[in-house]
PLY file of the C-alpha trace (Angstrom):
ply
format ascii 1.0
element vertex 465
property float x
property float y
property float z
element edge 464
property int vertex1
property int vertex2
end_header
232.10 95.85 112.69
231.17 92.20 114.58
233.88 92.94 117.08
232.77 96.64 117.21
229.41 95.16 118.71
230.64 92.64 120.67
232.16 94.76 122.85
229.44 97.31 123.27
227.09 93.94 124.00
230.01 93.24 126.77
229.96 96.44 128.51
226.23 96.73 128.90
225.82 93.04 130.39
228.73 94.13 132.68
226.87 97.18 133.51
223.35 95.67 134.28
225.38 93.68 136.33
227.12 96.10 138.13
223.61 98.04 138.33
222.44 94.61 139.64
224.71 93.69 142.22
224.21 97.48 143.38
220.35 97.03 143.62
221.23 93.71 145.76
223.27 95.39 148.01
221.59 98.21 148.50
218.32 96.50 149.24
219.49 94.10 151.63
221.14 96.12 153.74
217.73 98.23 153.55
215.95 95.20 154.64
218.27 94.54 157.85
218.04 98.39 158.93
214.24 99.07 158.28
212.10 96.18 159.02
214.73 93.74 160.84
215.93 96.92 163.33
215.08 94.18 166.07
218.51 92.58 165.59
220.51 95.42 166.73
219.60 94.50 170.25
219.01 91.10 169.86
221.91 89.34 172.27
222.89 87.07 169.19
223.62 89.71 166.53
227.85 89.95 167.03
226.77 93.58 165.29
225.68 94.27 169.06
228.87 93.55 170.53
230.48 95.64 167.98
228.58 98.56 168.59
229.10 98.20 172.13
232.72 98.83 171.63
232.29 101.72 169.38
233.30 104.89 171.23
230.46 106.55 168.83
227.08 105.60 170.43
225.51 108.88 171.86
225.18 110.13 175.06
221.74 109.99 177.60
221.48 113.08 179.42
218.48 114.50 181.86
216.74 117.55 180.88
219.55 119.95 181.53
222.58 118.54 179.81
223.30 116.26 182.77
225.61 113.16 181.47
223.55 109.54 182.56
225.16 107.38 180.10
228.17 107.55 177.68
230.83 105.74 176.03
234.50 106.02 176.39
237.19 105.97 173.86
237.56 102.92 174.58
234.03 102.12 173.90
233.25 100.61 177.22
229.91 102.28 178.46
229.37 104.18 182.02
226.63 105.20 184.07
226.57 107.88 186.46
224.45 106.62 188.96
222.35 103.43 190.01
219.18 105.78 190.93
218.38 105.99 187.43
219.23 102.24 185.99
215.76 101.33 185.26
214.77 104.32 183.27
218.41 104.53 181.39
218.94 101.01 181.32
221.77 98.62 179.90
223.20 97.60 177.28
225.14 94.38 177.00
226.33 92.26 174.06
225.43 88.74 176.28
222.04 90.56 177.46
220.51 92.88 174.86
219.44 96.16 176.27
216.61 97.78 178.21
215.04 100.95 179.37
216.05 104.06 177.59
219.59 102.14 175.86
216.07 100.36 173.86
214.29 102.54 173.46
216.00 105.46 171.71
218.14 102.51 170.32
218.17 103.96 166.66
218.73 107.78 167.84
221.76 106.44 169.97
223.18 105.06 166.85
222.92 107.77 164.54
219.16 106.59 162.53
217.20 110.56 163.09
213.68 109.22 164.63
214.71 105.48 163.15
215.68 107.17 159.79
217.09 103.83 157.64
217.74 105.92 154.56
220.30 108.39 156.95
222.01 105.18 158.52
222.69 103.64 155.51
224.12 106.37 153.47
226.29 107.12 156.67
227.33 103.29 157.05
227.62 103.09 152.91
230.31 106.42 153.62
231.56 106.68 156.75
231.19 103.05 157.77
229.46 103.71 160.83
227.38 106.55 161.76
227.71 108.87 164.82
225.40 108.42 167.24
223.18 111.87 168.64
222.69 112.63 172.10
219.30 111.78 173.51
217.87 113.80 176.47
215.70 112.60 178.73
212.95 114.40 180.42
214.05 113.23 183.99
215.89 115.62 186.15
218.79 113.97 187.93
218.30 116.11 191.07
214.52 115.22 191.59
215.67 111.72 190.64
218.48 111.73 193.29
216.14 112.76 195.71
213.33 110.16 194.88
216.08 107.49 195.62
217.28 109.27 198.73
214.12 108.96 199.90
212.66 105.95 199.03
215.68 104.54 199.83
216.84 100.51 200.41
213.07 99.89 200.39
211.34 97.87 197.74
209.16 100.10 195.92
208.98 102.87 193.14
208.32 106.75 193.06
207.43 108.97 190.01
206.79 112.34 189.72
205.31 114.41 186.73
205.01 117.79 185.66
201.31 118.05 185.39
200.83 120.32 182.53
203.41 118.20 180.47
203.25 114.87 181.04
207.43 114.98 181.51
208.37 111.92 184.04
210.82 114.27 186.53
211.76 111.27 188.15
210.96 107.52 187.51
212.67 105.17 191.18
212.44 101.57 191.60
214.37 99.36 194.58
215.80 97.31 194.41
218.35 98.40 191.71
221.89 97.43 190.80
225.35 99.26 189.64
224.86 100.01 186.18
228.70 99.50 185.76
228.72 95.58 186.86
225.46 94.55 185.18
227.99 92.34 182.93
229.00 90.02 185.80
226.05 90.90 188.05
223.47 89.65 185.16
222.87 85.99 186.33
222.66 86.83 190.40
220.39 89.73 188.97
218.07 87.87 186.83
217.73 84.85 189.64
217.44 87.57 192.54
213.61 86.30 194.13
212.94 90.23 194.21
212.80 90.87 190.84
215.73 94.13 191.01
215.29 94.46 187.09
211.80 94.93 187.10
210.72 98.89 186.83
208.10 98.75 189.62
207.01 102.04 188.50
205.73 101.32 185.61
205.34 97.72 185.84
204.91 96.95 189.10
201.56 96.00 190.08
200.11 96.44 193.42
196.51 96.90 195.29
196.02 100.71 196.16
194.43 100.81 198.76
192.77 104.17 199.91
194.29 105.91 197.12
191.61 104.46 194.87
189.05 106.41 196.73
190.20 109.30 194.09
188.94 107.40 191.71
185.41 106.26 193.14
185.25 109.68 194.50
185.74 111.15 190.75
182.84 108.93 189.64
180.34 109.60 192.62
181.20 113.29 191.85
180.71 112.88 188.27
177.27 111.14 188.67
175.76 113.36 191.22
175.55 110.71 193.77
177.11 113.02 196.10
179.03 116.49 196.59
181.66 117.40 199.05
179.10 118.40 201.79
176.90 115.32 201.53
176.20 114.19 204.87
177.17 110.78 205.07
176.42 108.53 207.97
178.46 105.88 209.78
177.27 104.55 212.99
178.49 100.93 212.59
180.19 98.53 210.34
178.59 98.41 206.84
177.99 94.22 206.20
178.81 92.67 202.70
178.41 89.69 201.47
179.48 88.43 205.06
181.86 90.95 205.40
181.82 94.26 208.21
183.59 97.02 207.00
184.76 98.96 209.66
183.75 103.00 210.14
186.83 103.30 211.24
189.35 106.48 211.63
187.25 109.67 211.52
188.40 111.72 214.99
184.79 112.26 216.10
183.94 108.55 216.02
180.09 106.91 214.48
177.98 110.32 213.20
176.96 112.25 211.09
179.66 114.07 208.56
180.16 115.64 204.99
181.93 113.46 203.11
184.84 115.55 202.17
185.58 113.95 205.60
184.60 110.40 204.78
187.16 111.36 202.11
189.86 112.73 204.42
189.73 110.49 207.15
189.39 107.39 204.94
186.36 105.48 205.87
185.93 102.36 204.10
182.12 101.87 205.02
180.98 105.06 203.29
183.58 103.88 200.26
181.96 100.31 200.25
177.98 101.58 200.71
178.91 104.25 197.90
180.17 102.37 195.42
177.30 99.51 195.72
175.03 102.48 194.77
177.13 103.51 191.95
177.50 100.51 189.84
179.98 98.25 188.40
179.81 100.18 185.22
180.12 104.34 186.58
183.24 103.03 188.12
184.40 101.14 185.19
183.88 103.75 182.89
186.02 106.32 185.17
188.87 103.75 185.76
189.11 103.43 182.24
189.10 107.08 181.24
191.94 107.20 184.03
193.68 104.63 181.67
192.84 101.27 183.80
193.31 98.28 182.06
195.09 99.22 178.93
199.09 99.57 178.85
200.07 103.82 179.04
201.20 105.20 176.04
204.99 105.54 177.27
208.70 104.91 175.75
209.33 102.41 178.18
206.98 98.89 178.68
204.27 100.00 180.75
201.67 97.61 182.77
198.36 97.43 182.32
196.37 98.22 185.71
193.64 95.89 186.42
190.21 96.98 188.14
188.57 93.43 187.55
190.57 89.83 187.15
189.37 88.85 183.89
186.81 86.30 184.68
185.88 87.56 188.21
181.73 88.14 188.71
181.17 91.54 189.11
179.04 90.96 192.74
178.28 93.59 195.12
180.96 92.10 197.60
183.36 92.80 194.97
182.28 96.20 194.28
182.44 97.12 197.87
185.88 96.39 198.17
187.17 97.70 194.98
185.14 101.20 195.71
188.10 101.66 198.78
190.83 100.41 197.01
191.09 96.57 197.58
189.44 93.72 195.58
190.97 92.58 192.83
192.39 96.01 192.11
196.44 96.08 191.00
197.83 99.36 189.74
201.00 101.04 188.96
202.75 103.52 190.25
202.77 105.54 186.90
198.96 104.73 186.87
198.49 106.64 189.96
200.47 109.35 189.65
198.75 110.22 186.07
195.46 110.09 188.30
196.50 112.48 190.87
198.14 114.72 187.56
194.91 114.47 186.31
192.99 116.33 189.40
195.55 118.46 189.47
195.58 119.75 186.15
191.69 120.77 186.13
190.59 116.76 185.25
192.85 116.77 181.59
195.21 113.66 181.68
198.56 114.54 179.81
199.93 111.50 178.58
203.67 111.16 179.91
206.80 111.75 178.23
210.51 110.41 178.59
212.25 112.59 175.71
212.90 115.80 175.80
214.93 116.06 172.45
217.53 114.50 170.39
220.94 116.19 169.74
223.56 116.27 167.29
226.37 118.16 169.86
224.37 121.49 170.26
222.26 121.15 167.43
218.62 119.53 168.10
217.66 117.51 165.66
214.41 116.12 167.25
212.00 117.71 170.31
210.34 116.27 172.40
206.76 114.13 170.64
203.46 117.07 171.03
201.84 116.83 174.04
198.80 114.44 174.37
196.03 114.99 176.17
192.27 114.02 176.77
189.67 115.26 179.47
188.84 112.82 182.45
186.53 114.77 184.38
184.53 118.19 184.25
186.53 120.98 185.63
184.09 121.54 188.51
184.48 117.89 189.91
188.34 118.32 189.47
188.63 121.59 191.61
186.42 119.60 194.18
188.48 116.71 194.63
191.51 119.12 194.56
190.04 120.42 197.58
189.29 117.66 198.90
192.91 116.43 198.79
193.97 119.03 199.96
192.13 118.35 203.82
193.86 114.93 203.37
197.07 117.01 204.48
195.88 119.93 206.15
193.92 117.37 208.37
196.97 115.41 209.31
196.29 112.58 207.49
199.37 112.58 205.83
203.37 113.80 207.08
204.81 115.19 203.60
207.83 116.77 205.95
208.69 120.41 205.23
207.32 122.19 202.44
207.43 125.67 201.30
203.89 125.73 199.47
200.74 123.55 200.25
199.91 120.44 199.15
197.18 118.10 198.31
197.11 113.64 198.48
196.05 110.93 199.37
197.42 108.21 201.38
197.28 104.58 201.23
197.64 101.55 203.52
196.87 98.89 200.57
196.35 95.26 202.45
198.16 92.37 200.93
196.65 89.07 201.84
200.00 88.28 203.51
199.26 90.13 207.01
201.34 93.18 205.89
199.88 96.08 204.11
201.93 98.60 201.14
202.01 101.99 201.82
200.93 104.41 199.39
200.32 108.31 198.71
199.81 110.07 196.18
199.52 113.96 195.55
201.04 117.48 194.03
202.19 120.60 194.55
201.95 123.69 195.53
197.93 122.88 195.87
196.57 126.38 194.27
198.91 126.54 191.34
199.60 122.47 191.17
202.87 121.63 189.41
204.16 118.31 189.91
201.97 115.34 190.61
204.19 112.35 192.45
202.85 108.92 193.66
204.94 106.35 195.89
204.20 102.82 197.06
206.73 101.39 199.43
206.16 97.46 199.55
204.97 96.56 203.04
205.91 99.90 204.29
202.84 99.78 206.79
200.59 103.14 206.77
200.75 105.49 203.63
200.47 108.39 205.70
203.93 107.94 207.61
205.33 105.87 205.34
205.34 106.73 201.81
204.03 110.51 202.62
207.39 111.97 203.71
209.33 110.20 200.33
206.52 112.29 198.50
207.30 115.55 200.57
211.11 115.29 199.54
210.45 114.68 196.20
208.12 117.26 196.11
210.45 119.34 197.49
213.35 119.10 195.15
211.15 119.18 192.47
210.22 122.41 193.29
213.11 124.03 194.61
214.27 127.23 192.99
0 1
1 2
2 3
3 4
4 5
5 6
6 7
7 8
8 9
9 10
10 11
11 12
12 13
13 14
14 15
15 16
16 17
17 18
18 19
19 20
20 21
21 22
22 23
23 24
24 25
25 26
26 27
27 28
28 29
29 30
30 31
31 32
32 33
33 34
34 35
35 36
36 37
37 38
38 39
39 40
40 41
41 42
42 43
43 44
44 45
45 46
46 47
47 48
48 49
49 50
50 51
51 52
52 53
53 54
54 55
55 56
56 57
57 58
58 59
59 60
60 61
61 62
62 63
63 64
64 65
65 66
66 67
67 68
68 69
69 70
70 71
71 72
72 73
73 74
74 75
75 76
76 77
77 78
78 79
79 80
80 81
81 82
82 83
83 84
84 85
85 86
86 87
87 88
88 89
89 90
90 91
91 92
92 93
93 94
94 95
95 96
96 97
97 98
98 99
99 100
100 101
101 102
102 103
103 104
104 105
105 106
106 107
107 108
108 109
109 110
110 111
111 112
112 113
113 114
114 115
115 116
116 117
117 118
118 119
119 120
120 121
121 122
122 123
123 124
124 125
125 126
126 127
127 128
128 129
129 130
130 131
131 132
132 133
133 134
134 135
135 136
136 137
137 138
138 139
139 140
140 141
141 142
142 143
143 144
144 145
145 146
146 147
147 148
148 149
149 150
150 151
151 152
152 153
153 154
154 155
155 156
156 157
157 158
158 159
159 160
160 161
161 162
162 163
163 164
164 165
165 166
166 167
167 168
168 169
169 170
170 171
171 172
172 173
173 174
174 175
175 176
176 177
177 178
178 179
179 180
180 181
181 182
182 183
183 184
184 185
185 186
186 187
187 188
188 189
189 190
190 191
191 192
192 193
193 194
194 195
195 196
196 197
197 198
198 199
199 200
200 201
201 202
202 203
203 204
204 205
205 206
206 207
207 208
208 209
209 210
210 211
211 212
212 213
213 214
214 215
215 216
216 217
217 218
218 219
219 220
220 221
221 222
222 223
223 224
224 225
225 226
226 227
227 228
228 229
229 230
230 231
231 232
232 233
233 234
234 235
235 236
236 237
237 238
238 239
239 240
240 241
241 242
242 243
243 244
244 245
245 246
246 247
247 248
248 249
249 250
250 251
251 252
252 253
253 254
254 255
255 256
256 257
257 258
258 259
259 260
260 261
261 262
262 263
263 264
264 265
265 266
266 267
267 268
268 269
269 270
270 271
271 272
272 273
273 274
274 275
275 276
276 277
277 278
278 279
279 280
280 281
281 282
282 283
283 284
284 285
285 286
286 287
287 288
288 289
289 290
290 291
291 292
292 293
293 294
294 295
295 296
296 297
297 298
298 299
299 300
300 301
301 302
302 303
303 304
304 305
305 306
306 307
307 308
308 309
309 310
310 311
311 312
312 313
313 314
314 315
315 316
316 317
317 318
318 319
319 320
320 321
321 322
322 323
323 324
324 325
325 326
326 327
327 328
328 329
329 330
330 331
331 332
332 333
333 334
334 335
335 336
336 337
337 338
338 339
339 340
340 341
341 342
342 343
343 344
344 345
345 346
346 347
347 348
348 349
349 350
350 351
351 352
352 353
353 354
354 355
355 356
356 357
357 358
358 359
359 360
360 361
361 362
362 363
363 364
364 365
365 366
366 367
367 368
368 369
369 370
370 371
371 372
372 373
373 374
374 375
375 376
376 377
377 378
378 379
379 380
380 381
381 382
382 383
383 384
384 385
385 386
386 387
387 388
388 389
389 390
390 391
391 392
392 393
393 394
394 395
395 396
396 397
397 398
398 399
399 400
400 401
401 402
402 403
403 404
404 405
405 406
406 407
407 408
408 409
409 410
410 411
411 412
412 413
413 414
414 415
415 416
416 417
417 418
418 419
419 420
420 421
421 422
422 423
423 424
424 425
425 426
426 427
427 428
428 429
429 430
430 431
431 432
432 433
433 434
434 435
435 436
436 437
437 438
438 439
439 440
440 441
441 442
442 443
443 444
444 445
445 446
446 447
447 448
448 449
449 450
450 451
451 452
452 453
453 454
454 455
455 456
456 457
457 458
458 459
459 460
460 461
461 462
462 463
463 464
């Protein structure tokens, strides 16, 4: 019958319409959590402020279960401890978010490894998804006593466990209470020092001596010298105009190997050397280091510069890079990965920040494979090894007490203002190296008793038992 049809012809419109409005649905809210995932910390989405009063966002931990971040029932979140506020980070409806809050944004709100299709059938059930526990690689311990150390000085520390690439520890001062950064924000963000920049990974600042690992590594790797080379420095080598000084080696203008050139720090053998290298030996090592390209890391990362970009690569210039000056600006992740790298027979392991994701005691993600890529021949590793480790046994640098020896180098980086950064970087324990650290304290004044000891405690906690 007519009306038979007629209503057969109205249930199937309804239903494509129904399967329609479905399709629709479904769809867009694919669209806005797979490929517009920026707006959940973008400081305009009111989402935001909604999730920051949901009690279900995950937890950050350290490596061993230790709580850094969480919310409360009543959704508010809470840090444990300013030491670690600009690798955690915050999270604020007003603000956005930063540092590991960003970064592991989508595991923090329930998305497995940014998994859209998980979120949605969670937020299309349950109306909003539980958020896993992400755990960090840092160890709250080491990172307590990087900040200890370092202490209400601007500057940064890392350290890394050199067969891993895990960041132990990740310090910058000066840093704020986690807890306040809601009515802190606008005296934070016009604060002249810059407390939420992470000067350890984005800080840039001229080395100093502790470049001399790097022009050693190339001399080493060219056969321009060994560790017994005599070297000669009777007076000032002139530059361009310029004397650099022989400077600080305890028997004064001679005749020495250059292991002690090395260990004493003497600019005029660094300056002569690298003229007779070349722009492009030293370029080429800087860059296999991982100079002038951003590290592969979870949070932003600076790119350190050997060369300004339009700068003419002159002798003058080469001099003066080859001991750590010029134009050179590094960061203190930079130069930690370069000491890891001697340390762990010249293979750089790219670093890592998570160590797993967790739903309660279940874990659902480990940490990403480790990455690696050779630097330098084992044989010019174990040499600079030794080599850094006379820069300690020599005196050259007061790490403090320490149970097992280490190796570094130390850094009195000048800054064009009159005052000079201090710098060292170095691992432990020497034969069996374990942890690689680097520390700049902004003008701190001479690496070796400066930023030297904040290495020895770090080392030293890193290490304990």
């Amino acid at each position: 019958m007519r009306f038979e049809r007629n209503e057969e012809s109205a249930l199937r419109v309804a239903g494509l319409v129904v399967i329609a409005t479905t399709i629709v649905f479904v769809g867009a809210l694919a669209y806005w959590q797979a490929f517009r995932d920026d707006l959940n910390v973008n400081p305009y989405n009111p989402r935001l402020a909604a999730a920051l009063s949901e009690p279900h966002r995950g937890r950050i931990l350290d490596r061993d279960g230790e709580v850094l971040a969480q919310s409360l029932p009543d959704g508010r979140r809470v840090y444990r401890t300013a030491a670690a506020v600009h690798v955690v980070g915050y999270l604020s409806a007003r603000y956005g978010a930063q540092g590991a809050e960003l970064a592991f944004n989508d595991e923090l709100l329930g998305r497995r490894g940014g998994d859209w299709l998980a979120a949605l059938r969670s937020e299309v059930i349950r109306g909003t998804p539980r958020g896993f526990d992400v755990r960090l690689t840092i160890d709250v311990d080491v990172q307590m006593a990087a900040a200890l150390a370092l202490g209400n000085r601007p500057g940064a520390a890392v350290a890394i466990d050199v067969r891993t690439g895990d960041v132990l520890a990740m310090v910058s001062w000066p840093n704020w209470d986690p807890n306040a950064f809601a009515t802190e924000a606008p005296t934070l963000l016009a604060d002249p020092r810059a407390p939420l920049l992470n000067r350890a990974a984005q800080g840039l600042y001229p080395p100093g001596s502790t470049f001399k690992v790097v022009t050693a590594a190339a001399a080493l790797s060219e056969g321009l010298v060994t560790p017994e080379t005599l070297v000669t420095c009777n007076e000032a080598y002139v530059i361009g105009g310029y004397a650099v000084s022989c400077g600080n080696v305890p028997q004064g203008p001679g005749t020495y190997p250059f292991r002690d050139a090395f260990a004493y720090s003497v600019n005029a053998v660094f300056a002569r050397l690298g003229v007779e290298l070349g722009w492009q030996p030293l370029l080429r090592m800087a860059r296999a280091f991982g100079f002038e390209s951003p590290i592969p890391f979870d949070l932003p990362t600076a790119a350190s510069q050997v060369v300004a970009g339009d700068a003419p690569l002159s002798d003058t210039l080469l001099a003066s890079t080859a001991f750590g000056q010029g134009d050179l600006l590094v960061t203190p992740l930079q130069m930690a990965l370069v000491a890891a790298t001697v340390a762990n027979g010249g293979v750089l392991v790219e670093p890592r920040l998570l160590a797993g994701v967790y739903d309660g005691d279940r874990e659902m993600e480990g940490p990403p494979p480790i990455r690696t890529r050779r630097v330098l021949d084992g044989h010019v590793a174990a040499e600079l090894r030794d080599m850094m480790v006379d820069v300690v046994a020599k005196g050259q640098a007061n790490m403090g007490p320490l149970a097992v020896p280490a190796a570094g180098k130390t850094g009195t980086a000048e800054t064009g203002r009159g005052t000079a950064h201090a710098w060292f970087i170095g691992f432990a324990p020497a034969d069996d190296p374990k942890v690689a650290v680097a520390v700049v304290v902004e003008d701190g004044g001479r690496g070796g008793e400066v930023a030297a000891p904040v290495a020895g405690a770090i080392l030293k906690a890193a290490l304990a038992p």
